[in-house]
Each structure stands twice: as C-alpha cells, then as structure tokens.
Rosetta silent file (secondary structure, phi, psi, omega in degrees, C-alpha in Angstrom):
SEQUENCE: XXXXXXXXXXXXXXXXXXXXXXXXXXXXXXXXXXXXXXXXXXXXXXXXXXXXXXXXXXXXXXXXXXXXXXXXXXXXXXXXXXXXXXXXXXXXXXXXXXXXXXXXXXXXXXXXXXXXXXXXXXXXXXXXXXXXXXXXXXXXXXXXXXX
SCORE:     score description
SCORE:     0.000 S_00000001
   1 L     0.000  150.679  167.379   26.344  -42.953  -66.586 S_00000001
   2 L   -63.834 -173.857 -153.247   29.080  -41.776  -68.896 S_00000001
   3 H   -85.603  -42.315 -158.378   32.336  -42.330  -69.445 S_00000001
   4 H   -95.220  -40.137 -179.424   34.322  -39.352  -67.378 S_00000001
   5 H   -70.960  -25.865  153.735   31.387  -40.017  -64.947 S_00000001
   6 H   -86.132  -34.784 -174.156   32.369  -43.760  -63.797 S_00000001
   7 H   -70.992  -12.060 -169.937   36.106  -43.053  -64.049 S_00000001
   8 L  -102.664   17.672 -178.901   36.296  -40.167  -61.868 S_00000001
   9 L    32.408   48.290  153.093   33.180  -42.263  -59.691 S_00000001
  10 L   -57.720  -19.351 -162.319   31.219  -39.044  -59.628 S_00000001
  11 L   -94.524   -1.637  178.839   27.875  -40.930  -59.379 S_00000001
  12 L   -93.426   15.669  163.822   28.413  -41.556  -55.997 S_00000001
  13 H   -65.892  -42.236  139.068   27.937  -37.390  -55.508 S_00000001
  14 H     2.223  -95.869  179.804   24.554  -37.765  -55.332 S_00000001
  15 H   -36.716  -78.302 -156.350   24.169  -40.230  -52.537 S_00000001
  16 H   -45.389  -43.263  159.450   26.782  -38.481  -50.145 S_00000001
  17 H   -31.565  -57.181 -144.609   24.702  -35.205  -51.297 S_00000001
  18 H   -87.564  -65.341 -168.974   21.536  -36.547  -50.299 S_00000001
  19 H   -67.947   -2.870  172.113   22.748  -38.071  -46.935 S_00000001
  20 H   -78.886  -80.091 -169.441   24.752  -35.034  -46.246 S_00000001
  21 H   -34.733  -54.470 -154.113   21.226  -32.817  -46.368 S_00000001
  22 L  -117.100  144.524  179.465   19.033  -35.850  -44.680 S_00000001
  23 L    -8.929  -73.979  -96.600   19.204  -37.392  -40.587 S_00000001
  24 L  -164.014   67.076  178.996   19.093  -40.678  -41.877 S_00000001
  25 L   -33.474  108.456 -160.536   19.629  -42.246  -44.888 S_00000001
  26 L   -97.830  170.947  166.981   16.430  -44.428  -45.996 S_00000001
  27 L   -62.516  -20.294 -151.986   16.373  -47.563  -48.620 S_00000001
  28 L  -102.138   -1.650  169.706   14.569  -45.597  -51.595 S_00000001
  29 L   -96.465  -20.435  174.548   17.738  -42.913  -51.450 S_00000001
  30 L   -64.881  168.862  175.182   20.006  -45.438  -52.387 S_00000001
  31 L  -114.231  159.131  179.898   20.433  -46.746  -55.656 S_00000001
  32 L   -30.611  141.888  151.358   19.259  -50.654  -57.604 S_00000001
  33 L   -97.654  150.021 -173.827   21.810  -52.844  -56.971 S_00000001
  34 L   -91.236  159.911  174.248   22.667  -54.569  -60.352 S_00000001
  35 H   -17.942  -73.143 -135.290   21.882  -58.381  -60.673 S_00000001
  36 H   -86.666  -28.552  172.586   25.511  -59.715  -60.335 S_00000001
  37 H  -105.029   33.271 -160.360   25.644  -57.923  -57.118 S_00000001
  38 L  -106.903  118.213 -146.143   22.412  -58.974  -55.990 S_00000001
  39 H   -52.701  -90.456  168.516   22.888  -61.286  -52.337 S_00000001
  40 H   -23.518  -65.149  163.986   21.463  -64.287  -54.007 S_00000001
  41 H   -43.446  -45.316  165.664   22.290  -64.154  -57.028 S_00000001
  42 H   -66.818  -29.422  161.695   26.242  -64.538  -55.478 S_00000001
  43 H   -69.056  -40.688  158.720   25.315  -67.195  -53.364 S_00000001
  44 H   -47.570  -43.197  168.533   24.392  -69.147  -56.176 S_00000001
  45 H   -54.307  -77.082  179.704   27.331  -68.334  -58.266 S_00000001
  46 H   -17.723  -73.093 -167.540   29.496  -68.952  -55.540 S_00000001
  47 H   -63.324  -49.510  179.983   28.039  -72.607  -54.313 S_00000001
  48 H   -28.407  -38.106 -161.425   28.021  -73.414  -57.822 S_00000001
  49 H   -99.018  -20.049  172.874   31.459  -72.789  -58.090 S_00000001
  50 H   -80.284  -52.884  175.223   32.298  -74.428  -54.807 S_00000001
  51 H   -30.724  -49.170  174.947   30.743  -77.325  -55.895 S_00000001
  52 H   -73.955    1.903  178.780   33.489  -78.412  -58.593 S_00000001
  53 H  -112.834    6.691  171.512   36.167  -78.396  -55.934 S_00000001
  54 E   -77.951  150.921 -169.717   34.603  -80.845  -53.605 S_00000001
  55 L  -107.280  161.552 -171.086   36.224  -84.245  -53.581 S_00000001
  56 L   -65.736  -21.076  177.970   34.117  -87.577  -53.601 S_00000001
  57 L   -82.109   13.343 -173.825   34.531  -88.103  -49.827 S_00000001
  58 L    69.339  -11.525  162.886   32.892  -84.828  -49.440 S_00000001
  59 L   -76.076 -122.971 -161.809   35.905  -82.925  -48.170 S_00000001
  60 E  -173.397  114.898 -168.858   37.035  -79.783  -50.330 S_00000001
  61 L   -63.814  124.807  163.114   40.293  -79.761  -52.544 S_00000001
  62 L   -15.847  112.793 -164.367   42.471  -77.107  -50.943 S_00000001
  63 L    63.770   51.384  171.993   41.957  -73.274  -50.671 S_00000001
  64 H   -47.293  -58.415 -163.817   38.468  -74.671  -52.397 S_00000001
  65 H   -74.957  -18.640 -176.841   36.718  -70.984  -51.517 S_00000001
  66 H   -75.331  -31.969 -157.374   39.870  -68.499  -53.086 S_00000001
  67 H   -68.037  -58.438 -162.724   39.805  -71.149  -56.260 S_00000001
  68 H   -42.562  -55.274 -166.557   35.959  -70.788  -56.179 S_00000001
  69 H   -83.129    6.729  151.488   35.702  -67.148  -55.749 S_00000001
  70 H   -76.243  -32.409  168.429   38.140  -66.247  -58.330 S_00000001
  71 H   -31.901  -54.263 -154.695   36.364  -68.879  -60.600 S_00000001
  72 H   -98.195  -47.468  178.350   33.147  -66.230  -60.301 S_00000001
  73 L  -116.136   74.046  161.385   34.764  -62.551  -59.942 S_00000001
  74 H   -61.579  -66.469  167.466   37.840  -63.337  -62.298 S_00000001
  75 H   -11.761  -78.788  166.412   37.198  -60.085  -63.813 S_00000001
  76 H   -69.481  -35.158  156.950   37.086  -57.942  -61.125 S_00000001
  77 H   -25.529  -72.433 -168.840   40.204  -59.755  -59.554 S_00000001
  78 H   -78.927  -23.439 -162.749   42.613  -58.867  -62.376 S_00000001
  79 H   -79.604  -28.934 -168.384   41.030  -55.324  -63.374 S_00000001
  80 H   -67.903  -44.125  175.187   41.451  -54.796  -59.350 S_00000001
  81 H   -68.611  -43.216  175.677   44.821  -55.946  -59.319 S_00000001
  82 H   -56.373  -42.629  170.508   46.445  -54.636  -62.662 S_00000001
  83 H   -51.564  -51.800 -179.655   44.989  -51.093  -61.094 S_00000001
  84 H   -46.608  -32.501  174.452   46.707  -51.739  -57.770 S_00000001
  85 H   -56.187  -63.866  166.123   49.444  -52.423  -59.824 S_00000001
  86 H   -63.710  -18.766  172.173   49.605  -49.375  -61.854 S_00000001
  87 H  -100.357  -66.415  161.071   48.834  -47.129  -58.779 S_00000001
  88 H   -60.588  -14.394  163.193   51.513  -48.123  -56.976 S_00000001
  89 H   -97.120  -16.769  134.453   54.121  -48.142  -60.096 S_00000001
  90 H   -17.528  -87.700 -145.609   52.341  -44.116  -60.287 S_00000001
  91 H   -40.541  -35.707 -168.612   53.539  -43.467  -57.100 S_00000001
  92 H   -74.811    1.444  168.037   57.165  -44.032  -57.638 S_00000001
  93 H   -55.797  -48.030  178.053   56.726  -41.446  -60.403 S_00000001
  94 H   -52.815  -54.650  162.288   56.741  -38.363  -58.279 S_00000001
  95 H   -65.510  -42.716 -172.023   60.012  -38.372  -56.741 S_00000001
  96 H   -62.629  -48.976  171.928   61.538  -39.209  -59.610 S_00000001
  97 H   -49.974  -41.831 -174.778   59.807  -36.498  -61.852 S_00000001
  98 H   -71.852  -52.607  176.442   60.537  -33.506  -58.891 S_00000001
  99 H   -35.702  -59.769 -159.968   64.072  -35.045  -58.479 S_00000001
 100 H   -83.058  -44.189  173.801   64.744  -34.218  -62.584 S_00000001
 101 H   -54.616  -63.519  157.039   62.767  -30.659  -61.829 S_00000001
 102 H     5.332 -102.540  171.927   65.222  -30.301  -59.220 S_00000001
 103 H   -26.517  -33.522 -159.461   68.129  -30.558  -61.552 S_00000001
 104 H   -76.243  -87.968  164.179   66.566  -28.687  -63.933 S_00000001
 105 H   -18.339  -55.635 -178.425   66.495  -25.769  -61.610 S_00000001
 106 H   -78.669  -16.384  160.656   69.372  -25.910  -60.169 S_00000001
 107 L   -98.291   48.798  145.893   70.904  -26.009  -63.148 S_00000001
 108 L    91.874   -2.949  163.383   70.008  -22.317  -64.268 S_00000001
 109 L  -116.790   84.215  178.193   66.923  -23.796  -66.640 S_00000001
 110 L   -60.286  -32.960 -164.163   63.608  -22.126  -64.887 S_00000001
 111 L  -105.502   13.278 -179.544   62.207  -21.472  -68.553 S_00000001
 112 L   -87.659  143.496 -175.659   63.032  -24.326  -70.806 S_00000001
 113 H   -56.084  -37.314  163.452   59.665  -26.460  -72.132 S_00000001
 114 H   -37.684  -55.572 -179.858   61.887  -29.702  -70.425 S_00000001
 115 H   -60.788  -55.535 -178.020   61.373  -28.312  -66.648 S_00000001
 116 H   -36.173  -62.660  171.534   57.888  -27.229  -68.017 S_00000001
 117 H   -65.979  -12.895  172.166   57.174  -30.331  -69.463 S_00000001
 118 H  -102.933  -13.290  158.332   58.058  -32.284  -66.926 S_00000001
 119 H   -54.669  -51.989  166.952   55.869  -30.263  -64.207 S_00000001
 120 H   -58.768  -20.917 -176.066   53.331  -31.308  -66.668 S_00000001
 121 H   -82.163  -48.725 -175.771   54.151  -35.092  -66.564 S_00000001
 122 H   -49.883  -30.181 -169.903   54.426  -34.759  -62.715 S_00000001
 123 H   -89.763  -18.061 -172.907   50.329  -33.882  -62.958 S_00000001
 124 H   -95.790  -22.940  165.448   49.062  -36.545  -65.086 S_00000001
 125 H   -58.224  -69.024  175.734   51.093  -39.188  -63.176 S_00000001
 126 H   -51.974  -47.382 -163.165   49.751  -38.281  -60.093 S_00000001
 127 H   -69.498  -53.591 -169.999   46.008  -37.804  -61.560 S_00000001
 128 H   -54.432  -21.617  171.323   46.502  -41.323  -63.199 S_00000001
 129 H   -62.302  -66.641  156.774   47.818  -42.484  -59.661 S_00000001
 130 H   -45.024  -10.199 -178.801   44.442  -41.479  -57.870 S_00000001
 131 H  -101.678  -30.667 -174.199   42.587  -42.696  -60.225 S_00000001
 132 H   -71.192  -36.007 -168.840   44.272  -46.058  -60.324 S_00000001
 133 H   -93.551  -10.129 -177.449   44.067  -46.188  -56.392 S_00000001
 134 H   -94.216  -22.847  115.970   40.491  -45.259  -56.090 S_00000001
 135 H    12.935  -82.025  174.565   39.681  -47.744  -58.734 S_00000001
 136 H   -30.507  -68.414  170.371   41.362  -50.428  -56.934 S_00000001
 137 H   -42.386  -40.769  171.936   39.791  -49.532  -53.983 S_00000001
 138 H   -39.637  -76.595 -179.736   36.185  -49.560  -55.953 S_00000001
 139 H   -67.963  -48.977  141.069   36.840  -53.261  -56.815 S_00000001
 140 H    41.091 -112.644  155.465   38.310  -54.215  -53.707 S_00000001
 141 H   -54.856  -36.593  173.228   35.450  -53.431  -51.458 S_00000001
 142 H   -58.964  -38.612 -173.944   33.057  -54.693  -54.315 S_00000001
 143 H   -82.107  -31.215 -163.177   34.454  -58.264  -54.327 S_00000001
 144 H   -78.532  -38.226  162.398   34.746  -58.301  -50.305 S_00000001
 145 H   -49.067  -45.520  178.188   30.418  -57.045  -50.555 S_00000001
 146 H   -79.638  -15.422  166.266   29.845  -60.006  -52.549 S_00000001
 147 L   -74.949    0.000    0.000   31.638  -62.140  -50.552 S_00000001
C-alpha cells in the first residue's frame, strides 16, 4: 500500500467493507499476516530473548519478560510511544489555538490572515492529533497480538 494509504490506515476499508456486506466473516476474507507477526515466529523471538535473562540457578533476572519483550519489539515500543507522546502534546493545542481565536475576535479582528491563520493551525493540529492517536493505538494493540 502507499504512503497516504498506511498513514490514514485506509487498508483496513476493505475488510470492515467486506464484513459489513457478509453474516460472517471467513479466514480467506482476511488478509496474510506478515512473518514477524506470524504466532510462531514470536514465540521464538520471544523465548530467545527470554533466554538471556535467566540466571544459572534457573530463576529469571527481574521483570525478565518486559526486558525480553522490549529486547524483540523495540521498534514498535518507541514509534508507539513517541506517537502517544505527540498525540497527547496535540491535544493541548486546541484550547490554546481557540483561546488566541477568541482574542482575536473579541478584539474587533474577524478578517485579519492571524485569526485566519490560526483557524488554519487549529485544523492541522487536530488532524496531526488523530493521526498520532490512531497510530498509537495501531501499535499498541499490535505489540499486545504478539504478545
């Protein structure tokens, strides 16, 4: 899929299409899972990864499975977190931007490119919030499936 087509996670229109129209969603409407999220394949990773935190007496050096499974989905950790990050420093955008529209207004400038421009700021903040939270959300649920 393209570019505009994973960020706005479009490719999942399809699917919901298809199961809106049939009873019962079967396996052959779904789509390939890729390797790295393939049940096995993560169980392998995983125990692999578990394996270097075991101690010679056979017990397990503390919080052994969060070390492990960051060990294996580092990746998705941090892109999942920096979004969560960024999606929640979004939100505090809104008030502030309508607060300065506010002002704007009330002070007697409906038509200056400042109110304008900031009406404009107010939309891309917000789209970049949503995007950041469904994102988040994406990876999330993706690391807790593989778990």
């Amino acid at each position: 899929p393209g570019f505009f087509r994973q960020v706005m996670l479009s490719w999942v229109t399809s699917l919901v299409r298809t199961g809106f129209r049939t009873p019962q969603l079967e396996s052959h409407h779904l789509f390939r899972l890729r390797d790295k999220d393939e049940a096995e394949a993560n169980e392998l990773r995983l125990m692999e990864m578990l394996e270097r935190y075991k101690l010679p007496d056979g017990s397990w050096k503390r919080f052994a499975i969060w070390r492990a499974a960051y060990q294996v989905y580092r990746s998705d950790f941090v892109l999942g977190g920096a979004l969560e990050i960024s999606f929640q420093a979004l939100r505090f955008t809104g008030p502030i931007i309508l607060r300065l529209i506010v002002l704007e207004l009330e002070a007697g400038n409906a038509h200056a490119p400042f109110a304008y421009g900031l009406g404009v700021l107010l939309f891309v903040t917000q789209f970049l919030s949503t995007l950041c939270q469904a994102h988040s959300l994406f990876y999330s649920m993706t690391i807790g499936l593989r778990l």
